[in-house]
C-alpha positions in Angstrom: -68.2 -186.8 53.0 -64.8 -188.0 54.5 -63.3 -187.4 51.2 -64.4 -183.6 51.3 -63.4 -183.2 55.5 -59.7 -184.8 54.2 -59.2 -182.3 51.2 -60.3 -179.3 53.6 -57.9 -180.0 56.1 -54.9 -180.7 54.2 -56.0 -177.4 51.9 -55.4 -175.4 55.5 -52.0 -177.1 56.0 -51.1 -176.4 52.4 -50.5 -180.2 52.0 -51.0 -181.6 48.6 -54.3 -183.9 47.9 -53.0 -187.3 46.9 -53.5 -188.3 43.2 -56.6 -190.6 44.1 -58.0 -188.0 46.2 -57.4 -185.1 43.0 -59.4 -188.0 40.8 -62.0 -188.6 43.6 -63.0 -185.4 43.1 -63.7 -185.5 39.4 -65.2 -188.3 40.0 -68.1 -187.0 42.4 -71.9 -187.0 40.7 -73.7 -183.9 40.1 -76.0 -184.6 43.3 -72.4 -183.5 45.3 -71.6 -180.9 43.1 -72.4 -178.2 45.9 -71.0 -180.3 48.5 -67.9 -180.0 46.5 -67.6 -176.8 46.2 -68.9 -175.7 49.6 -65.4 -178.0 50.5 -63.2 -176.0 48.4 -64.3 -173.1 48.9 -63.7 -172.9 52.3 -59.7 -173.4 51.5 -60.2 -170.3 49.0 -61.4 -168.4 51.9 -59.3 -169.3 54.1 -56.4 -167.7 51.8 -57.9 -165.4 50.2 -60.9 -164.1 51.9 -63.9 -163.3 49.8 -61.9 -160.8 46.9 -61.6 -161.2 43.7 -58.6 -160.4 41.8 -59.8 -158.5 38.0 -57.4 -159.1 35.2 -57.1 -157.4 31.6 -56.1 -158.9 28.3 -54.6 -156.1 25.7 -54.0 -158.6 22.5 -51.1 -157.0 21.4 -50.5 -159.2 17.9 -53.5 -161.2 16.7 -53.7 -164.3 14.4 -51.0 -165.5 11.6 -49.6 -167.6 14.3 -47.2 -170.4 12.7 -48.0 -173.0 15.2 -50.1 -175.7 15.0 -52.1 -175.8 18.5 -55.1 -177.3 18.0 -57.4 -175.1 20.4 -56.1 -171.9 19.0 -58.2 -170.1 17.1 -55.0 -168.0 15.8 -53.0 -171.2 15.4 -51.2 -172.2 11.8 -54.1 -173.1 9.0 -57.3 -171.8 11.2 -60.0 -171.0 9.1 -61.9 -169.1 12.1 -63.0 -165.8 11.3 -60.8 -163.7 13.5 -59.2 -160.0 14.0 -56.2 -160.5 12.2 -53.3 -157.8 13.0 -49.8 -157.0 13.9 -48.1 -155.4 16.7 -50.2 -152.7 18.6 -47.7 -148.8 19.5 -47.2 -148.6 22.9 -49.8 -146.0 22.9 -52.3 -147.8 21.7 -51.8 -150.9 23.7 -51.9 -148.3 27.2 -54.9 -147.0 25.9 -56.5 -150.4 25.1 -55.4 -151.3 29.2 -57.0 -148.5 30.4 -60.2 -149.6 29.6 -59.9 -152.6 31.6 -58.1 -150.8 34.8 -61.3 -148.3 34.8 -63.7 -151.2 34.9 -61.3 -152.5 37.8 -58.8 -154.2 36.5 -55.8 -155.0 39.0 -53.4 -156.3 36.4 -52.8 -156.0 32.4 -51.9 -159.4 30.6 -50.0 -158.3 27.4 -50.4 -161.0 24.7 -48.6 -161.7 21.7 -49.4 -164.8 19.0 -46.3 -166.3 17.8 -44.0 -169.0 18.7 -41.9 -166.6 20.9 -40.2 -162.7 20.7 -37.1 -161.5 19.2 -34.9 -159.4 20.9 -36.9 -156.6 18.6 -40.3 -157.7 19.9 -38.8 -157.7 23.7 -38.0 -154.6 23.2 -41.2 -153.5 21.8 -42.7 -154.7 24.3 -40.8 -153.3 27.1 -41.6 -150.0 25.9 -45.3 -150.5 25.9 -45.0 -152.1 29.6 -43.1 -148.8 30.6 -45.8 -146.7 29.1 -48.7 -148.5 31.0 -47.0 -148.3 34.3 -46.0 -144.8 33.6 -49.7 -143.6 33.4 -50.8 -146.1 35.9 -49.6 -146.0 39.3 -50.0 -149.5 40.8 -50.8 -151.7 37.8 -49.1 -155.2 37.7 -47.9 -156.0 34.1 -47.9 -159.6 32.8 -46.2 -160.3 29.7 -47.7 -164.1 27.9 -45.5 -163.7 24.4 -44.7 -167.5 23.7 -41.6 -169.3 24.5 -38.0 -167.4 26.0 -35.3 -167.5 24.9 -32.2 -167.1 27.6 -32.1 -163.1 28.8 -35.9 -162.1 27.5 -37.4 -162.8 31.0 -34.6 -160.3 32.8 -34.9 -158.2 30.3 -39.1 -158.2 30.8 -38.5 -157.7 34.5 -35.7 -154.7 34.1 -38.5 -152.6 32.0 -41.2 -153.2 34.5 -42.9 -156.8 34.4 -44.2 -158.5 37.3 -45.0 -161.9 35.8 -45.0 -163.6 32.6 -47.7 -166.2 31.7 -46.7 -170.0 29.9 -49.6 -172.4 30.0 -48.8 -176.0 29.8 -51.9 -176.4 29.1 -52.8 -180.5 29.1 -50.3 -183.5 30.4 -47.4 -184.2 28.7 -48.3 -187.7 27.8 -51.3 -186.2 25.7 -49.5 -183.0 24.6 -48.3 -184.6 21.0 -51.7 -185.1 20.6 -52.5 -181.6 20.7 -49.6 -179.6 19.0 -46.6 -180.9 17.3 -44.8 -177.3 16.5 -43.3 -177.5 20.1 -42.7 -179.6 22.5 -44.5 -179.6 26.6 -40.6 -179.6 27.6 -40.4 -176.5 25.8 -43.3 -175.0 27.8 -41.9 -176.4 31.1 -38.7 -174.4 30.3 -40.2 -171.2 30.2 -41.9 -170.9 33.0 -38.7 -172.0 34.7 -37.1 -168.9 32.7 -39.7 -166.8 34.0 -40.0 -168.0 37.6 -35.8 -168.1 37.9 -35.7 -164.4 36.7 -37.6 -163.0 39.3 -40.6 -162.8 37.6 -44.1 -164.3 39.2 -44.9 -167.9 37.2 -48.2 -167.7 35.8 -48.9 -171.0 34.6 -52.3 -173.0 34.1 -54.1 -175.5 31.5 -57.3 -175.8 29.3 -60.3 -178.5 29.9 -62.3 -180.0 27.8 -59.9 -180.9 24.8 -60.9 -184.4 24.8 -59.0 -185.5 27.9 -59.2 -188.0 30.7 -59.4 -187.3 34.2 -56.1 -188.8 34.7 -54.5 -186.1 32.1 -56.7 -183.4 33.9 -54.9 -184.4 37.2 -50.9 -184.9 35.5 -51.0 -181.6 34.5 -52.4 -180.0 37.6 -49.8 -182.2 39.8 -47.1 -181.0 37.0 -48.4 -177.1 38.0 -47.9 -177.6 41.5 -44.0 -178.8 41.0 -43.5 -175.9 38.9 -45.0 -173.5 41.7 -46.7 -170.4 39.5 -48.3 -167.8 41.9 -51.6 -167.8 39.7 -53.2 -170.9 37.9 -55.4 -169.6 34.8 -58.1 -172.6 34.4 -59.3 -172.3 30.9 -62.3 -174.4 29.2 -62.4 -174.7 25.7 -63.5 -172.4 23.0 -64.2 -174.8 20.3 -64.1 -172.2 17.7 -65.3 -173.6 14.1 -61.9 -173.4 11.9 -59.6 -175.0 14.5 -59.6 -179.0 14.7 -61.4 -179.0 18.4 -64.3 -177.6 16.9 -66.2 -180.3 17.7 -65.0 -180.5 20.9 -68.1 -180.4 23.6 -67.3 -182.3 26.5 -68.0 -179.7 29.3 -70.6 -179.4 32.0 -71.1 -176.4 34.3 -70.5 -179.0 36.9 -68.0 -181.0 35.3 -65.9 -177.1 35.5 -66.6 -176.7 38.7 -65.6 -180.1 39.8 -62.4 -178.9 37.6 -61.5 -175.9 39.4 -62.3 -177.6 43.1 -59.5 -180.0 42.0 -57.1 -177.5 41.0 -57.7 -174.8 44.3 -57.1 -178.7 46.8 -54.0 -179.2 44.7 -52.6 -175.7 44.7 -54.6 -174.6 47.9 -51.9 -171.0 48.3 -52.1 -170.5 44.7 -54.2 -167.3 43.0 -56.9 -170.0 40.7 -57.6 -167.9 37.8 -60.8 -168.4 36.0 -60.2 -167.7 32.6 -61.1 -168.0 28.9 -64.5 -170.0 28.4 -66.6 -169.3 31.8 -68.8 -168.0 29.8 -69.3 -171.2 27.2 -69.6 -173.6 29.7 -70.0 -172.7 33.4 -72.8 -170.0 32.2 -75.7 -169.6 34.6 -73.4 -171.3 37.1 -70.4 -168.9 36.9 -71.1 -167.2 40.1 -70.5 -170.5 41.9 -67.4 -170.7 40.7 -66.2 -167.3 42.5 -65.6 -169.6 45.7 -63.4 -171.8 44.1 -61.2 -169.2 42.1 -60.3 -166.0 43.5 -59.5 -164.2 40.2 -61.1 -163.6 36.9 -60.8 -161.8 33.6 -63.1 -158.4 33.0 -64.3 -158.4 29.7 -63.6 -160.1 26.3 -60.4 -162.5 26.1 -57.8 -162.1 22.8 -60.3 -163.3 19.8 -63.7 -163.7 21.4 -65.8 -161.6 23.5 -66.4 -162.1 26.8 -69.4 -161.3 29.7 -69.7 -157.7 29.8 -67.7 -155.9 32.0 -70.4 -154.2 33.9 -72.2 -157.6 34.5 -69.4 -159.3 35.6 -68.9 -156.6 38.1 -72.4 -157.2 39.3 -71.7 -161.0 39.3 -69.1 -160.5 42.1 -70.9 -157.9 44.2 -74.1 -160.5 44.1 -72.2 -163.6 45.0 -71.0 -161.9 48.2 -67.3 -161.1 47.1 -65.3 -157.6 46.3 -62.8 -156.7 43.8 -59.5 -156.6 45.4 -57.8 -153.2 44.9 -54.4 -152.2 44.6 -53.5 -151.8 48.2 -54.0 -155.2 48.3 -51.6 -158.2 48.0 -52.9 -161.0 46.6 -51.0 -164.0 47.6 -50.9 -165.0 51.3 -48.2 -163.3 53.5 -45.8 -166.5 53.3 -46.0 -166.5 49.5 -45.0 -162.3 49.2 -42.2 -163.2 51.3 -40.7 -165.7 49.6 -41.1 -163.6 46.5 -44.4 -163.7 44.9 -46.8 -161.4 42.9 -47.3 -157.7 44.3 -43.7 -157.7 45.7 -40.8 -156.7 43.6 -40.2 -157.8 40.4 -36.8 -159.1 41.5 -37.8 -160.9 44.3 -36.6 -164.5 44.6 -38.7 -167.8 43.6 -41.6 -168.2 45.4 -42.2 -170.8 48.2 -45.8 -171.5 47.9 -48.0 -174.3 45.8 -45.1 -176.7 46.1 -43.4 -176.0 49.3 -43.3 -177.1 52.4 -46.8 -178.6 54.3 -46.1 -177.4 58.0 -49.0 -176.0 59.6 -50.4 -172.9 59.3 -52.5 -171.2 62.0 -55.9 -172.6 61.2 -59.2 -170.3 61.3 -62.7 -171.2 61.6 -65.0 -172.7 58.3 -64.2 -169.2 56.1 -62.3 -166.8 57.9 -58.8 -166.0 56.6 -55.6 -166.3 59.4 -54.8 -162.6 60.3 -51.9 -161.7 57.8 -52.3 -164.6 55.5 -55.8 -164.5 53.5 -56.3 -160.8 53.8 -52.7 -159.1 54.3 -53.0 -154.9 54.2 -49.4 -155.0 53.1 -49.8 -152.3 50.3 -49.7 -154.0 46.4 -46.5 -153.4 43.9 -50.0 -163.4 35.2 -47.3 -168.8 24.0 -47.5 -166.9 21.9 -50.7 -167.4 23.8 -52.6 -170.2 25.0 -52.5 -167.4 27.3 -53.3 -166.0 30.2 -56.9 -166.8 29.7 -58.3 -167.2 26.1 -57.6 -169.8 23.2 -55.2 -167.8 20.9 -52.2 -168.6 18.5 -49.2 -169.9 20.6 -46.0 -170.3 19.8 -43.9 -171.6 15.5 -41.8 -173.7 12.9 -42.1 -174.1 9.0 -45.0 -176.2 7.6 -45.9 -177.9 11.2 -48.0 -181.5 11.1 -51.5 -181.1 11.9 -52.5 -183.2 14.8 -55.7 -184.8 14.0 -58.9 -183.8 15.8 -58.9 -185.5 19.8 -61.7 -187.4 20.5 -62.9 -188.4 23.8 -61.7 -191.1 25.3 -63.0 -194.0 26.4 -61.7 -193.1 29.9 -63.1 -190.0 30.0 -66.5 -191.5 29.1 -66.5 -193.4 31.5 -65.4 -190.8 33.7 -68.8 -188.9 32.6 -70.9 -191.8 33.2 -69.1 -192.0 37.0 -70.2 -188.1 37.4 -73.4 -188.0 37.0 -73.9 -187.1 33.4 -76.3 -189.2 31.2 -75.4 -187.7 27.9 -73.0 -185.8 25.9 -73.8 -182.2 27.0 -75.1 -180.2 23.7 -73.0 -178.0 21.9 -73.5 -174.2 22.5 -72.1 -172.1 19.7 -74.6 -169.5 20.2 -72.0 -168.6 23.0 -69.0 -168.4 20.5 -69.3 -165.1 19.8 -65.5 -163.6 17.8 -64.1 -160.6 19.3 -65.1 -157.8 16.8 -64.3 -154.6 20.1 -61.3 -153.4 21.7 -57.7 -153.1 20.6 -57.3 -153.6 17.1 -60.3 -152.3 16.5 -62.4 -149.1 15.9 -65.0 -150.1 18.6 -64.9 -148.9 22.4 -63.8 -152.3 24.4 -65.7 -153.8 26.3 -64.7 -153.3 30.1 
């Protein structure tokens, strides 16, 4: 497929897809699917070799969120049957993250509901990353606490963070239609905070809320000009209580088609696979290991995830390892510039969005010596997080967006991939987090 040859080479060069191409892509049928991925995955190794980056979420404050995000199962007025709690001690929260790094965890995403911290919770915070690092030599820390006000990100990076996570989540021509509390401008702002503090951009968005292929693409495009270092790519959990509970628009290969899309846009970038694998890619999840080359171990912030121990078998089947710490993840161009696994001070980094001059191209697979696999030795709104559907950020008696349908459009986009009906809704595979931190049962890692 020309199409397919075109986004491979241009994924090498680090040059961008152009918007048709993105939409081509969502736009293949199901016979391609494979074809597809076989494509992108041969970007992904080219940059990143066959590892797999493990990540930890430690839900440090869970539910009574004030905002109004319509995915979130912590969000203002949700009715789902969720842990509710308030702030975890520093002790408790290292303990919690322990779990995960035992299992094999590379980095510990520390998550907060709420519409954003106070100086208090900063500090709070802080503490609790210094106590992690403290018992854990080599750990990356990524704060996801909801919007940032001006000084929180430095101070995040003086006590030890290496990234902070800020989804935007879904285009900003549909975002109204999803939260009203806050605004996608406010979103764009801080990850800008983050990213001009020294502090690696984790930024990514959630499928499957009803939107079109074109809104799928904005927002991708949007996450390339912002340049995070990793790209979470969640899928709906349509948890009953929230207004997207009704909300089944996802195929396994309607999510891998997704994530294709989002490693030819943001070739460089680390593609995250995060909250809702499970739901919707199922039996098909080891598939998307060649298109993404990180993941999260174990349960997300209010629903439980694979198992640990099967996830780890997952990877070792498919034919990938777990990176360790003495890796970097990034490519070498990216750690220069500044990027995750380098110090937390280090400048912006020059990847996703930067220039498209040539790199040293390899064979179908094999990484460029110092750029897929470098052996330079290691250092991710309220939610929306880092990887599972929880409260973001919060203002006084917020509007309630009414419940997305599909559009038109993205029938139509269905119709164009392949599918020949709605896919059926699985709510077997909603399964509330009732383990780990918060709770009196050993997590699951």
């Amino acid at each position: 497929m020309d199409l397919l040859n075109t986004l491979v080479d241009k994924g090498l060069r680090r040059e961008p897809p152009t918007r048709d191409e993105a939409l081509a892509v969502l736009a293949t049928s199901d016979d391609d699917v494979l074809d597809v991925v076989a494509a992108a995955g041969r970007v992904r190794r080219h940059w990143f070799g066959r590892r797999v980056k493990l990540n930890y979420l430690v839900n440090l404050k869970s539910g009574l969120c004030p905002e109004d995000c319509s995915y979130c199962s912590q969000r203002l007025g949700s009715t789902a049957g969720i842990l509710k709690y308030t702030w975890l001690k520093p002790e408790q929260a290292s303990q919690a993250a322990a779990a995960g790094l035992a299992g094999g965890a590379k980095r510990v995403c520390l998550v907060a509901s709420g519409r954003g911290p106070t100086d208090r919770d900063v500090a709070r915070v802080s503490d609790t990353i210094k106590a992690i690092k403290e018992q854990n030599e080599g750990v990356e820390v990524c704060a996801c606490l909801g919007l940032l006000s001006d000084g929180q990100a430095e101070r995040l990076r003086d006590a030890g963070a290496d990234a902070y996570n800020h989804n935007l989540n879904t285009s900003e021509g549909t975002y109204e239609q999803i939260t009203t509390t806050h605004t996608y401008a406010d979103r764009v702002d801080t990850v800008r905070k983050a990213h001009g503090a020294g502090l690696s951009a984790c930024s990514g968005l959630i499928a499957g809320m009803g939107e079109s292929d074109a809104d799928l693409v904005d927002v991708v495009f949007a996450l390339r000009e912002l340049d995070p270092d990793s790209v979470p790519v969640n899928f709906l959990i349509p948890f009953e209580g929230t207004p997207l509970a009704k909300e089944w628009n996802l195929t396994p290969q309607r999510c891998l088609r997704i994530l294709a899309m989002v490693r030819f846009v943001c070739p460089d970038a680390e593609v995250r696979i995060a909250g809702g694998r499970e739901v919707h890619l199922r039996t098909l999840q080891p598939l998307a290991l060649h298109l993404a080359n990180s993941l999260f171990l174990g349960d997300y912030l209010t629903s439980e995830g694979q198992a640990g121990k099967a996830d780890l078998e997952m990877i070792a089947d498919a034919g990938f390892e777990v990176e360790g710490t003495g890796e970097v993840t990034l490519p070498r161009h990216r750690v220069t510039a500044g990027g995750c696994g380098t110090s937390p001070a280090a400048a912006s980094s020059a990847g996703c969005a930067s220039s498209s001059s040539a790199e040293p191209v390899c064979g179908p697979g094999v990484p460029a010596a110092g750029e897929g696999a470098s052996d330079a030795s290691s250092a991710g709104p309220g939610c929306g997080p880092c990887g599972g559907h929880g409260g973001t950020t919060g203002q006084d008696a917020p509007a309630v967006p009414a419940t997305r349908t599909a559009s038109p459009a993205a029938a139509g986009d269905a119709d164009a991939a392949g599918t020949t009906s709605a896919p059926k809704a699985r709510t077997d595979l909603v399964a509330v987090r009732r383990r780990g931190a918060g709770t009196d049962v050993a997590p699951n890692a």
